[in-house]
C-alpha positions in Angstrom: -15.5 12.4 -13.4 -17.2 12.8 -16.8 -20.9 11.7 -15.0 -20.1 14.2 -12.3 -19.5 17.2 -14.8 -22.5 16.1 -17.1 -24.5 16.5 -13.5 -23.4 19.7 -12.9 -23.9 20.8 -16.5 -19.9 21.1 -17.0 -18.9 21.0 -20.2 -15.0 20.4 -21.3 -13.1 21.7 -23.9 -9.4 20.5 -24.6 -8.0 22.5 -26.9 -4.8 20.9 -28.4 -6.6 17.2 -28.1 -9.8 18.1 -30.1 -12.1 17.4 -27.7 -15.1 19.1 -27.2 -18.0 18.1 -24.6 -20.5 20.3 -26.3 -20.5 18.7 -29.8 -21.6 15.0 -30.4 -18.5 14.4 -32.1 -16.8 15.8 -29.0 -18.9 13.6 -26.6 -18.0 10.5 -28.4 -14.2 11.3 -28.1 -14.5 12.0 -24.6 -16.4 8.2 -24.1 -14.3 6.4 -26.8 -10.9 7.7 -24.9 -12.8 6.7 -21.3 -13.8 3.3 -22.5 -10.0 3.2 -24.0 -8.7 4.0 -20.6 -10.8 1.8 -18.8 -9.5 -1.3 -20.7 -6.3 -0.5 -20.1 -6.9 -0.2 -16.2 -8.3 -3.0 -16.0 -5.8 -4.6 -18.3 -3.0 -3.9 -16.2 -5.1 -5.0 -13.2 -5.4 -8.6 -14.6 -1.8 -8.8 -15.2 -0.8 -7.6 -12.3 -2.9 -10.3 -10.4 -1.7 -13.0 -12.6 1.6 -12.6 -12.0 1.0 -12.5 -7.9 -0.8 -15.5 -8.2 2.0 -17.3 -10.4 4.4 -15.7 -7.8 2.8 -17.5 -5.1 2.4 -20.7 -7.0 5.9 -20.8 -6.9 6.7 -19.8 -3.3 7.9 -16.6 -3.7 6.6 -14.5 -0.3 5.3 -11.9 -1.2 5.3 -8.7 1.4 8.0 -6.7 3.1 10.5 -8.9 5.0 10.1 -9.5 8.9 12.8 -8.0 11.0 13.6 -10.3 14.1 13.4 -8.4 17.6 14.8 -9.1 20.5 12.1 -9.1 22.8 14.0 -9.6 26.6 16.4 -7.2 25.3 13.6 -4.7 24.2 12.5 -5.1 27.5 15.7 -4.7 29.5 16.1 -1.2 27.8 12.7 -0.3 27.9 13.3 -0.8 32.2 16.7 1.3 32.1 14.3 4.0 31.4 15.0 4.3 27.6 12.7 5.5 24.9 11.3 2.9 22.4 12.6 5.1 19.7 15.7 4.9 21.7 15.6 0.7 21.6 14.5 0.5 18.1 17.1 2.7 16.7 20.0 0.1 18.9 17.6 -3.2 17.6 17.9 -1.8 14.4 14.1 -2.5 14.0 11.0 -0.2 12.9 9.6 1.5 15.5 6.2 -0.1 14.7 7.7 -3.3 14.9 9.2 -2.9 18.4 5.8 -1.0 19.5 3.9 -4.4 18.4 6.3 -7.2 19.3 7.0 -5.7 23.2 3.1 -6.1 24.5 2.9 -9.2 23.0 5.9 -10.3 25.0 4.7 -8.7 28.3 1.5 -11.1 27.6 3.1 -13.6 26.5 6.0 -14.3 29.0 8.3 -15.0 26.1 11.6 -15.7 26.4 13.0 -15.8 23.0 13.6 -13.1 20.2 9.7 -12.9 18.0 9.4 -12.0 15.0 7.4 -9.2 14.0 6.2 -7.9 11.0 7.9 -4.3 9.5 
């Protein structure tokens, strides 16, 4: 942001935070706080990644939990004409899930419940 308003000749003033893009003082401010909140970011980034990796070191899965649908059921309600909102809401499954799991099953020939990701 601060590259983009030195481009287009922007200058920024902060009233109550002494900061003042016009002065040298002011400029350095700006950077030193940047450069400050970079660190951070990137801090938190590393941490954040450390602690998925030592999550999945010790088999913790990771992710939303997968719902189990019902696929010849699905199918059964789907052919009585009702809506897939209709059968999801009665699965008690995501719509997405019951939208992916169904054509998999008419390709599949399936004939037990699949699980599908939420």
């Amino acid at each position: 942001m601060v590259r983009e308003f030195e481009a287009l000749g922007v200058d920024l003033v902060v009233l109550d935070q002494a900061i003042d893009t016009t002065t040298p003082a002011g400029r350095l401010l700006f950077h030193i706080l940047a450069s400050i909140s970079e660190f951070e970011r990137d801090l938190i980034r590393d941490l954040v990644l450390a602690g998925l990796k030592r999550a999945k070191a010790q088999g913790v899965r990771l992710g939303r939990p997968r719902a189990a649908v019902d696929v010849l059921r699905a199918r059964g309600m789907l052919a009585e004409g009702k809506s897939l909102r209709q059968v999801a809401k009665a699965l008690h499954v995501a719509l997405a899930t019951l939208a992916r799991a169904v054509p998999r099953a008419a390709n599949a020939r399936l004939s037990k419940p699949e699980i599908g990701a939420v």
